[in-house]
N, CA, C and O atoms as a Maestro MAE file, in Angstrom:
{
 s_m_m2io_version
 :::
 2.0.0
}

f_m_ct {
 s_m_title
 :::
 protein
 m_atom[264] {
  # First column is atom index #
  i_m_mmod_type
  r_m_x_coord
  r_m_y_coord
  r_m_z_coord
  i_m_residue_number
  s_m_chain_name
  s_m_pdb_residue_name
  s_m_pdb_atom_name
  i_m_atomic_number
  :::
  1 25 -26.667 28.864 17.732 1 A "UNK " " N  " 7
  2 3 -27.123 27.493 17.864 1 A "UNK " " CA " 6
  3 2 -26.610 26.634 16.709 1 A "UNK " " C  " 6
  4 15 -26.121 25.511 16.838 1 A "UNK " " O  " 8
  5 25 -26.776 27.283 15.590 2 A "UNK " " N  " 7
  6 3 -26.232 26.390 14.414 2 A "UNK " " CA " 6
  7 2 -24.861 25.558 14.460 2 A "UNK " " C  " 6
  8 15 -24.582 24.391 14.181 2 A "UNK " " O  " 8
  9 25 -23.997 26.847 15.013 3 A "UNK " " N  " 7
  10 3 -22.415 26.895 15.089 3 A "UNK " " CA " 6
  11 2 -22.390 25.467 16.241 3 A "UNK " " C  " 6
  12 15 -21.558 24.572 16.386 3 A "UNK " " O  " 8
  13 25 -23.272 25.660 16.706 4 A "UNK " " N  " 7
  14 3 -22.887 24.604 17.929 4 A "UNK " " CA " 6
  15 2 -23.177 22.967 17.269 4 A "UNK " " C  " 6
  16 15 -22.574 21.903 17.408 4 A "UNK " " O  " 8
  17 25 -23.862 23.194 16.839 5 A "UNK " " N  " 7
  18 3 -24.640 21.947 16.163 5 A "UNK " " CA " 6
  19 2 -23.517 21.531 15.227 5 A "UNK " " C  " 6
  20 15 -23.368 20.315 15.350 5 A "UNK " " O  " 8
  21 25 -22.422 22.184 14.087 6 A "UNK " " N  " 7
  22 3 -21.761 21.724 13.346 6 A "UNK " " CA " 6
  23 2 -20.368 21.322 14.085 6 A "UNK " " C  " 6
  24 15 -19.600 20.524 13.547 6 A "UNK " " O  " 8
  25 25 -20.081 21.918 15.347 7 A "UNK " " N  " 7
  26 3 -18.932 21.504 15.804 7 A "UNK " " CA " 6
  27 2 -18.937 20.146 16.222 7 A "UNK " " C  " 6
  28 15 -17.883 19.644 16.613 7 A "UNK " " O  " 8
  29 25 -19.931 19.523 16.190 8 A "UNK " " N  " 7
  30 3 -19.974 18.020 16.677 8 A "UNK " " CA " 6
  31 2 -19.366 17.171 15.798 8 A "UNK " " C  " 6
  32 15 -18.577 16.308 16.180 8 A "UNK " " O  " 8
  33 25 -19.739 17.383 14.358 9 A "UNK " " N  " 7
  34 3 -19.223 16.445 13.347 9 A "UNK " " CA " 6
  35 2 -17.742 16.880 12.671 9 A "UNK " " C  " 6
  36 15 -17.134 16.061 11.981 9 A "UNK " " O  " 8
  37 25 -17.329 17.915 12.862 10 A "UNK " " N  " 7
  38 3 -15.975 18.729 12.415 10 A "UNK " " CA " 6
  39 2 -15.118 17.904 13.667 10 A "UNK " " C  " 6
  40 15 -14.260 17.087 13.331 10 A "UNK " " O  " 8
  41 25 -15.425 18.187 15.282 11 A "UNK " " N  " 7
  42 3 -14.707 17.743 16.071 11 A "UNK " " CA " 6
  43 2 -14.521 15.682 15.812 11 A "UNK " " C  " 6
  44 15 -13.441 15.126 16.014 11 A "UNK " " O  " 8
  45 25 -15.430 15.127 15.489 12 A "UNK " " N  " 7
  46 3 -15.546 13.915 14.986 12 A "UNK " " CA " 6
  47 2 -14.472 13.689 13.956 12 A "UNK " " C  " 6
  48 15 -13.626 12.804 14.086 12 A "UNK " " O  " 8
  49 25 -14.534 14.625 12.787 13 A "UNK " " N  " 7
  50 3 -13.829 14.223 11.627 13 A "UNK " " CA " 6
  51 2 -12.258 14.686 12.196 13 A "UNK " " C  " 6
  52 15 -11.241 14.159 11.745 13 A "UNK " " O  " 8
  53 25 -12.238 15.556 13.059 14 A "UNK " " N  " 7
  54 3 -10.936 15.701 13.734 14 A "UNK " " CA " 6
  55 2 -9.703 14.740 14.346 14 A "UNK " " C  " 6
  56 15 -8.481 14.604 14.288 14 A "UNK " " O  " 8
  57 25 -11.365 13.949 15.217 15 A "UNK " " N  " 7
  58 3 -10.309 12.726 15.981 15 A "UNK " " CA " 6
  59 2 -10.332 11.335 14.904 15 A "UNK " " C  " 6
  60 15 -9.414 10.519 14.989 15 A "UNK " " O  " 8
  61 25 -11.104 11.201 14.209 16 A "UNK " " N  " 7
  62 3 -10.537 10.376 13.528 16 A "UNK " " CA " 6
  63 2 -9.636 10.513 12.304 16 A "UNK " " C  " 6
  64 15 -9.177 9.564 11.669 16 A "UNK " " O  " 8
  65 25 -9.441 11.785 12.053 17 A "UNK " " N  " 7
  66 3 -8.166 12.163 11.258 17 A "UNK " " CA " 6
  67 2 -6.955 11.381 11.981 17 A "UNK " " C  " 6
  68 15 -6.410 10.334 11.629 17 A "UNK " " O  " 8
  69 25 -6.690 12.230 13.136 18 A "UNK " " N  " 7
  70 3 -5.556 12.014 14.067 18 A "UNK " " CA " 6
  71 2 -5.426 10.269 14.359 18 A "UNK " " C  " 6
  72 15 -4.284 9.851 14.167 18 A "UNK " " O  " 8
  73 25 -6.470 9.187 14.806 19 A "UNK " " N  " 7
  74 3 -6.435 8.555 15.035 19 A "UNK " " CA " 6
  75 2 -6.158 7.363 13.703 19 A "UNK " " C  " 6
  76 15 -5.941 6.160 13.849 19 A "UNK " " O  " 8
  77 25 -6.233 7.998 12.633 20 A "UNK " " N  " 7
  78 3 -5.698 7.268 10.909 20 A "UNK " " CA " 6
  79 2 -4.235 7.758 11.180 20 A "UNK " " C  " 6
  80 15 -3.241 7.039 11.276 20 A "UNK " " O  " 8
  81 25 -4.292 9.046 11.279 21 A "UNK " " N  " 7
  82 3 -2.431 9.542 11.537 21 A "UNK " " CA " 6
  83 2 -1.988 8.727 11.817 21 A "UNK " " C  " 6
  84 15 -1.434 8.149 10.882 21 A "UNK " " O  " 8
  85 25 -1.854 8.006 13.274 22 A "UNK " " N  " 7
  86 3 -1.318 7.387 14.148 22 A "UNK " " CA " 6
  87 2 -1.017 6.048 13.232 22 A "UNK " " C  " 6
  88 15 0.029 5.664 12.709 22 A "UNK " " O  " 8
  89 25 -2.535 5.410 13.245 23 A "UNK " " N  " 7
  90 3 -2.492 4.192 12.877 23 A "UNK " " CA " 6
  91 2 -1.362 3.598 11.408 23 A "UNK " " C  " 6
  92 15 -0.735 2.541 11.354 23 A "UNK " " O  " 8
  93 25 -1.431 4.758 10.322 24 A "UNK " " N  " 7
  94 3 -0.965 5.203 9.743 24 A "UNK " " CA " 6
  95 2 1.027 4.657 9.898 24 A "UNK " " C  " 6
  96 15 1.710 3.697 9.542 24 A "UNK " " O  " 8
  97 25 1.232 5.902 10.604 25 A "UNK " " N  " 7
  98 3 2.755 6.106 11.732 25 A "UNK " " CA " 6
  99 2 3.518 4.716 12.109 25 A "UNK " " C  " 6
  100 15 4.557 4.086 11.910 25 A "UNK " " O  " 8
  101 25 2.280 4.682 12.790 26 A "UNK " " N  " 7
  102 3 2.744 3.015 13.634 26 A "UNK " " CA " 6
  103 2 2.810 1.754 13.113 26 A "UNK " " C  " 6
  104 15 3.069 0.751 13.778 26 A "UNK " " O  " 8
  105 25 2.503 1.784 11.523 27 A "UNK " " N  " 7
  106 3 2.219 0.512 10.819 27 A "UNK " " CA " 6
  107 2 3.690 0.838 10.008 27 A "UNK " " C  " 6
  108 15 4.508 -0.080 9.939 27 A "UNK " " O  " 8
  109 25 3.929 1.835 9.548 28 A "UNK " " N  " 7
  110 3 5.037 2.569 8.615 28 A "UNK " " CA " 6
  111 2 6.263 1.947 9.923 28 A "UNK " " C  " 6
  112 15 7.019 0.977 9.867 28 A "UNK " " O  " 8
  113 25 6.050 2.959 11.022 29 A "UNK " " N  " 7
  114 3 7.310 2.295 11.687 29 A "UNK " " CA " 6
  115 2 7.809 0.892 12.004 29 A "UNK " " C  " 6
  116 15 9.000 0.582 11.978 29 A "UNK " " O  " 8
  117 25 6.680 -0.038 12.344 30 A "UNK " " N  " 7
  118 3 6.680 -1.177 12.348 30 A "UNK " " CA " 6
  119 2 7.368 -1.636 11.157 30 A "UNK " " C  " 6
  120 15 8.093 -2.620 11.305 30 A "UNK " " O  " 8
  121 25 7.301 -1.231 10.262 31 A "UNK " " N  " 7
  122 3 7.695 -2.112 8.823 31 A "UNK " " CA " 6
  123 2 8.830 -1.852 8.599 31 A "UNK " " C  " 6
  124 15 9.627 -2.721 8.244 31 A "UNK " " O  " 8
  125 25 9.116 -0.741 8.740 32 A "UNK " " N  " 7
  126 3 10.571 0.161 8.861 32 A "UNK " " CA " 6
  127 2 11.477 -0.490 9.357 32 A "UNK " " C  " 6
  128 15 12.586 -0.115 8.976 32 A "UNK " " O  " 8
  129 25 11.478 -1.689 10.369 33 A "UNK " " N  " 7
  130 3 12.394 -2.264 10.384 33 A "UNK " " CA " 6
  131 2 12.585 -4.092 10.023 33 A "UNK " " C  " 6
  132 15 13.411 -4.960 10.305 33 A "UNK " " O  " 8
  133 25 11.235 -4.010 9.211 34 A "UNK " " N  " 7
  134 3 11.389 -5.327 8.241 34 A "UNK " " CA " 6
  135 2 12.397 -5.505 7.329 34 A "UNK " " C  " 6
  136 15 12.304 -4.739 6.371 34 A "UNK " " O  " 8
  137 25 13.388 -6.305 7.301 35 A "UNK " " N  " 7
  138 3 14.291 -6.027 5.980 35 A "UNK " " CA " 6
  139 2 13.591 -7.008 4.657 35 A "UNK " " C  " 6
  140 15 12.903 -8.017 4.815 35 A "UNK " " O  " 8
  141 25 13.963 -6.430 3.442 36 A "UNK " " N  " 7
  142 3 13.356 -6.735 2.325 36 A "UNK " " CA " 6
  143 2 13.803 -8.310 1.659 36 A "UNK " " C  " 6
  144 15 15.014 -8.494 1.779 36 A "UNK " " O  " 8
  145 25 13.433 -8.896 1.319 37 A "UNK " " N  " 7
  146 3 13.820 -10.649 0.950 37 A "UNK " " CA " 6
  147 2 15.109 -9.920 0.117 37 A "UNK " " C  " 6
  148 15 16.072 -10.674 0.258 37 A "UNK " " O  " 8
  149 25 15.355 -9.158 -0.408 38 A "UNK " " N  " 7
  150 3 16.248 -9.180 -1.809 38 A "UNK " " CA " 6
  151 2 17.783 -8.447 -1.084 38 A "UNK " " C  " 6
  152 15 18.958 -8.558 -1.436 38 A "UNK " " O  " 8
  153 25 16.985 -7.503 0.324 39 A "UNK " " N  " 7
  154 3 18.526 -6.801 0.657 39 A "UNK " " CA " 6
  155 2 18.477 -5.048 -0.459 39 A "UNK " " C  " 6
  156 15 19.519 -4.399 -0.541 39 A "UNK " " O  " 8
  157 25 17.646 -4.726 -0.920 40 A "UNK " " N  " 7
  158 3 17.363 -3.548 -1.916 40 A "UNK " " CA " 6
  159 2 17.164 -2.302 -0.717 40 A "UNK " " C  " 6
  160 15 16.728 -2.410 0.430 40 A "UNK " " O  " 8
  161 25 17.676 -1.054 -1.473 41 A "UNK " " N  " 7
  162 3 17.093 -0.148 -0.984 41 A "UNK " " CA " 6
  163 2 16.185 0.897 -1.960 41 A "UNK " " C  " 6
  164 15 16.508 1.046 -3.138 41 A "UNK " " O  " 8
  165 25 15.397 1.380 -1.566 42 A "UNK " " N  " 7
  166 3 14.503 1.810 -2.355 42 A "UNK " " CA " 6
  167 2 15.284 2.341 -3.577 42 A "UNK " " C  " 6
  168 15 14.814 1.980 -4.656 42 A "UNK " " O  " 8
  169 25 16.381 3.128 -3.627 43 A "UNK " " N  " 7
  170 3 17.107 3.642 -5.021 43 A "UNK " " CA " 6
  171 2 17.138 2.143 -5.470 43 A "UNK " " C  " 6
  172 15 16.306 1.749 -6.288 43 A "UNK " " O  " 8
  173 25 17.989 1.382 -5.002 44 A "UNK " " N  " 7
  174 3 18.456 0.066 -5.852 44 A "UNK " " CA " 6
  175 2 16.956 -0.304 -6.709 44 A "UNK " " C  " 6
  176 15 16.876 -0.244 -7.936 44 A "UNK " " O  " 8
  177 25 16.010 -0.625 -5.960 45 A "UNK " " N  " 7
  178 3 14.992 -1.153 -6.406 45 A "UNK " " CA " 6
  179 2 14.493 -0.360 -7.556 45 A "UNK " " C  " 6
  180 15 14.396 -0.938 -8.638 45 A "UNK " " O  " 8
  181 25 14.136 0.999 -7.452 46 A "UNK " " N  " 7
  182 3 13.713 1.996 -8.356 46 A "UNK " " CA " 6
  183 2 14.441 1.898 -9.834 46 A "UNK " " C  " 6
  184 15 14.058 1.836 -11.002 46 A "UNK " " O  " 8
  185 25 15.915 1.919 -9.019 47 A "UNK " " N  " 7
  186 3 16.833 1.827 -10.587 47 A "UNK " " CA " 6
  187 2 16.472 0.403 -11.624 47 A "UNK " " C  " 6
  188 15 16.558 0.427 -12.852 47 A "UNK " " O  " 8
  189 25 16.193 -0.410 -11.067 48 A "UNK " " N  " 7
  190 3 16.049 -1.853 -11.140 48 A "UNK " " CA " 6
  191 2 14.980 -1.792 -12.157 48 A "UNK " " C  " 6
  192 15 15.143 -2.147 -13.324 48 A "UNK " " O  " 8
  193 25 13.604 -1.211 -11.543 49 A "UNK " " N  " 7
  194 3 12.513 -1.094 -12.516 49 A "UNK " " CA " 6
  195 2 12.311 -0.334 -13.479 49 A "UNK " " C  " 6
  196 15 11.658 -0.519 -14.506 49 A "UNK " " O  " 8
  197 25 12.981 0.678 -13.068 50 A "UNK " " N  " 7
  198 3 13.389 1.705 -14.651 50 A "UNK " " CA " 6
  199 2 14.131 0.792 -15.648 50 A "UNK " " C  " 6
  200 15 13.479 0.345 -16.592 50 A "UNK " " O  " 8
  201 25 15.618 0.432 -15.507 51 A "UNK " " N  " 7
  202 3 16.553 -0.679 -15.893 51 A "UNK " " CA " 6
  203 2 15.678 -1.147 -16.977 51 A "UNK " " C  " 6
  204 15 15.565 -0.854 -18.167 51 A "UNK " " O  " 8
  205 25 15.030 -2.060 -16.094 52 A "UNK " " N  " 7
  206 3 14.093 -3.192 -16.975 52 A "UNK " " CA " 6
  207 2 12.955 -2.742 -17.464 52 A "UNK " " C  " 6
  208 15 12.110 -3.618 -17.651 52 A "UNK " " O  " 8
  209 25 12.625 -1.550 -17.760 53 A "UNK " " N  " 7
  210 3 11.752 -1.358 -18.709 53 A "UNK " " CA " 6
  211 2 12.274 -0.058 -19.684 53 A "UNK " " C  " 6
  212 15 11.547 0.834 -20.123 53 A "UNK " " O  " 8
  213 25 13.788 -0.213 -19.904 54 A "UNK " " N  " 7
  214 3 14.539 0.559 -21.312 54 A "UNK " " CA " 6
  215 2 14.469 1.784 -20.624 54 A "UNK " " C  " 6
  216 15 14.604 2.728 -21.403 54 A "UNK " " O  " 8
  217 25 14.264 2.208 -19.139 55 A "UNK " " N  " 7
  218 3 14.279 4.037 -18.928 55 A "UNK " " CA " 6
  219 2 15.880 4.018 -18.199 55 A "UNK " " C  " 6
  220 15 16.125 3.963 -16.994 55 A "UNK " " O  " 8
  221 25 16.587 4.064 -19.021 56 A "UNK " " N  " 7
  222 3 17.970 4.042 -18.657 56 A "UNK " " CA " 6
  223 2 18.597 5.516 -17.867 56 A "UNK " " C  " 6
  224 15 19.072 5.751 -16.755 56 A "UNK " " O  " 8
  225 25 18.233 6.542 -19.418 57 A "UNK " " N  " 7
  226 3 18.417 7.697 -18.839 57 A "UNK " " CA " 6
  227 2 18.077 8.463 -17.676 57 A "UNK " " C  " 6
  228 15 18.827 9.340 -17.248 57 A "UNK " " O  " 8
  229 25 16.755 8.111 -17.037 58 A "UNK " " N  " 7
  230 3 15.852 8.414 -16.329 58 A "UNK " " CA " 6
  231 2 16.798 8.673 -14.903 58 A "UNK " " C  " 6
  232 15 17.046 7.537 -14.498 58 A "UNK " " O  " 8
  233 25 17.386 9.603 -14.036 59 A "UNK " " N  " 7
  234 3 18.311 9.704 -13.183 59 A "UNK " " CA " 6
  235 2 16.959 9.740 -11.802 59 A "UNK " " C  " 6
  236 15 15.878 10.329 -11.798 59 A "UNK " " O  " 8
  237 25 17.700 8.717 -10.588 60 A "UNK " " N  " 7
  238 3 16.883 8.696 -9.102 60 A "UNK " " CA " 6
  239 2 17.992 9.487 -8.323 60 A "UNK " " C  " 6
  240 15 19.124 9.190 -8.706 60 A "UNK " " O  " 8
  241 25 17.954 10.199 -7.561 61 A "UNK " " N  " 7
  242 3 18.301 11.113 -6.604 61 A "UNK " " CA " 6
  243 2 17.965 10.320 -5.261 61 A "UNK " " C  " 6
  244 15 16.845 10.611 -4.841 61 A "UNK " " O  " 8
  245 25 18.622 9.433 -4.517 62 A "UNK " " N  " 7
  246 3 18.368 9.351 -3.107 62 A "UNK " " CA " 6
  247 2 18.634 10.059 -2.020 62 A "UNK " " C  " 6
  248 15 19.784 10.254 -1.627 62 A "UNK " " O  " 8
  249 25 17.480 10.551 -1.382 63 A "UNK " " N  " 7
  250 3 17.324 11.413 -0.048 63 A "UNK " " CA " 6
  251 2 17.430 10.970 1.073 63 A "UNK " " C  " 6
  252 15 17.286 9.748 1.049 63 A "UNK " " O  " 8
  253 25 17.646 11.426 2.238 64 A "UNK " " N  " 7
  254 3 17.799 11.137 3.537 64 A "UNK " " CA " 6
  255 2 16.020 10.920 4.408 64 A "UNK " " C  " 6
  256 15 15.003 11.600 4.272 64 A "UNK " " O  " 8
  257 25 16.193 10.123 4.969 65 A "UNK " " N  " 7
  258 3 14.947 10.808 5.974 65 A "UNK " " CA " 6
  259 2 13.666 9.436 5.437 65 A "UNK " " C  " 6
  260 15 13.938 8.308 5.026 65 A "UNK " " O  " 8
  261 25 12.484 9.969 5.606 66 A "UNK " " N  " 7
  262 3 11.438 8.784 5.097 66 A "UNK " " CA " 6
  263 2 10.745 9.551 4.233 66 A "UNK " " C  " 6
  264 15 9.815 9.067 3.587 66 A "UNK " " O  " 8
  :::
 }
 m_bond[263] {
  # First column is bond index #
  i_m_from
  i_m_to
  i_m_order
  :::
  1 1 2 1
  2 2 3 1
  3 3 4 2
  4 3 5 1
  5 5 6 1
  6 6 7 1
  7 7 8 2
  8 7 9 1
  9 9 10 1
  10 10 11 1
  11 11 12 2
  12 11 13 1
  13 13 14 1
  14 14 15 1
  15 15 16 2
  16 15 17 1
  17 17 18 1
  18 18 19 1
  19 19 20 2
  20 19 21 1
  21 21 22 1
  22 22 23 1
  23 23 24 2
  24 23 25 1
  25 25 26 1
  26 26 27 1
  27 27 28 2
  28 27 29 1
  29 29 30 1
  30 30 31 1
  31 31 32 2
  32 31 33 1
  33 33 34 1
  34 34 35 1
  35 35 36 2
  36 35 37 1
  37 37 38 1
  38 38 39 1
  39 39 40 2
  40 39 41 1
  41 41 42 1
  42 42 43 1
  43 43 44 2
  44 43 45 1
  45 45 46 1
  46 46 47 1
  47 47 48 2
  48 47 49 1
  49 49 50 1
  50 50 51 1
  51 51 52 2
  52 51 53 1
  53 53 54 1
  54 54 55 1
  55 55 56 2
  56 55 57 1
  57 57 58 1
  58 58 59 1
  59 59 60 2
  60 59 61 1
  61 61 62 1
  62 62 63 1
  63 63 64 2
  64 63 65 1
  65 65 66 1
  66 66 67 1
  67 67 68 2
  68 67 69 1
  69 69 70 1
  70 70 71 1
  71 71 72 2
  72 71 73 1
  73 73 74 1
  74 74 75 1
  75 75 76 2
  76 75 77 1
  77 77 78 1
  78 78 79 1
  79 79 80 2
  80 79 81 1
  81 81 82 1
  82 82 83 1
  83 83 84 2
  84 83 85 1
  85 85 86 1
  86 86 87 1
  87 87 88 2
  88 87 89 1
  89 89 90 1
  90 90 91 1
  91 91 92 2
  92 91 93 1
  93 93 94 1
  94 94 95 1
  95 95 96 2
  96 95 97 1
  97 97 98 1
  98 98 99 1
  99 99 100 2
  100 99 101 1
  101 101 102 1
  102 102 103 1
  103 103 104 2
  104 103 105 1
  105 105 106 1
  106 106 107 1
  107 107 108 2
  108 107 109 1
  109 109 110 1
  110 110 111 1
  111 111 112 2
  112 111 113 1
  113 113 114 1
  114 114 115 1
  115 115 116 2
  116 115 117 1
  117 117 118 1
  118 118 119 1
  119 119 120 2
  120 119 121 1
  121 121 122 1
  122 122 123 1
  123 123 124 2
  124 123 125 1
  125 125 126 1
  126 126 127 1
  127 127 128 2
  128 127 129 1
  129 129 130 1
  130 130 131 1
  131 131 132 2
  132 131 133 1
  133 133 134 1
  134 134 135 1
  135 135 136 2
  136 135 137 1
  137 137 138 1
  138 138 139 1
  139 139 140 2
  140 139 141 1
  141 141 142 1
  142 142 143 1
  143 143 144 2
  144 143 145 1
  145 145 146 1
  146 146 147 1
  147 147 148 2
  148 147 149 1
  149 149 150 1
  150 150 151 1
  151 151 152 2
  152 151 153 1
  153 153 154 1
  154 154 155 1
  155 155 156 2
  156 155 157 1
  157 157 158 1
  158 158 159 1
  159 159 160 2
  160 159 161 1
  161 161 162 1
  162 162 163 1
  163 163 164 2
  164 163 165 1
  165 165 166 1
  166 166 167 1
  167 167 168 2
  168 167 169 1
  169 169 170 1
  170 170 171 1
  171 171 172 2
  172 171 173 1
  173 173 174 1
  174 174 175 1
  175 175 176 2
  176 175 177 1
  177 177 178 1
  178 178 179 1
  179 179 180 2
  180 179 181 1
  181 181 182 1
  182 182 183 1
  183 183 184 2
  184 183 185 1
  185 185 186 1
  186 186 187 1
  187 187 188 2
  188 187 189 1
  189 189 190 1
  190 190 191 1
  191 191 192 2
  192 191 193 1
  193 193 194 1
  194 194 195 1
  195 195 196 2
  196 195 197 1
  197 197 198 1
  198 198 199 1
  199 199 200 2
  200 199 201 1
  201 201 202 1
  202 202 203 1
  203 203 204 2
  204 203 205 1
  205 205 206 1
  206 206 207 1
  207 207 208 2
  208 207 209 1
  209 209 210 1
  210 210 211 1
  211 211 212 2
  212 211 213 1
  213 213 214 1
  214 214 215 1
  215 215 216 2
  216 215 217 1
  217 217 218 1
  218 218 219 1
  219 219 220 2
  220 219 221 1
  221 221 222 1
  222 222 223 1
  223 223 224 2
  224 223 225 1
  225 225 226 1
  226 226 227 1
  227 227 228 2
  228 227 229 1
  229 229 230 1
  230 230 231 1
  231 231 232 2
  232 231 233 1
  233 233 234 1
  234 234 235 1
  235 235 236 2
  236 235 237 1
  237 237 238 1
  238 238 239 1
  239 239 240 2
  240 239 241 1
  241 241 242 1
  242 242 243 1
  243 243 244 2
  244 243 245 1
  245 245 246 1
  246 246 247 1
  247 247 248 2
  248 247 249 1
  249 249 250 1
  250 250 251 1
  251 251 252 2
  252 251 253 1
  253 253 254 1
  254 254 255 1
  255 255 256 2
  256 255 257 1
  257 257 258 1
  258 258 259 1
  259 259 260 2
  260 259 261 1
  261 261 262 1
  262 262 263 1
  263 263 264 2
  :::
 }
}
């Protein structure tokens, strides 16, 4: 009886996991194809803010993918 009683709120915290996933997903993709006022890509930008605060040495590695 117990077991039964806790699957209610586990199955709850389940679907609204999944349903943040999504929401999550779909806001990311949406934006994904906003282009940025400046024309930057995330390395450019990164290097930019290191740059300007003296971390010269500091090396960014850009990856493929999101």
């Amino acid at each position: 009886m117990y077991s039964n009683i806790m699957l209610i709120p586990i199955l709850l915290a389940f679907g609204l996991s999944l349903w943040a996933q999504f929401r999550v997903k779909g806001t990311f993709n949406k934006y994904t194809q906003v282009p940025n006022m400046y024309g930057l890509t995330g390395h450019d930008a990164a290097r930019r803010m290191l740059d300007a605060n003296g971390l010269y040495d500091i090396p960014i590695e850009p990856v493929r993918g999101r």
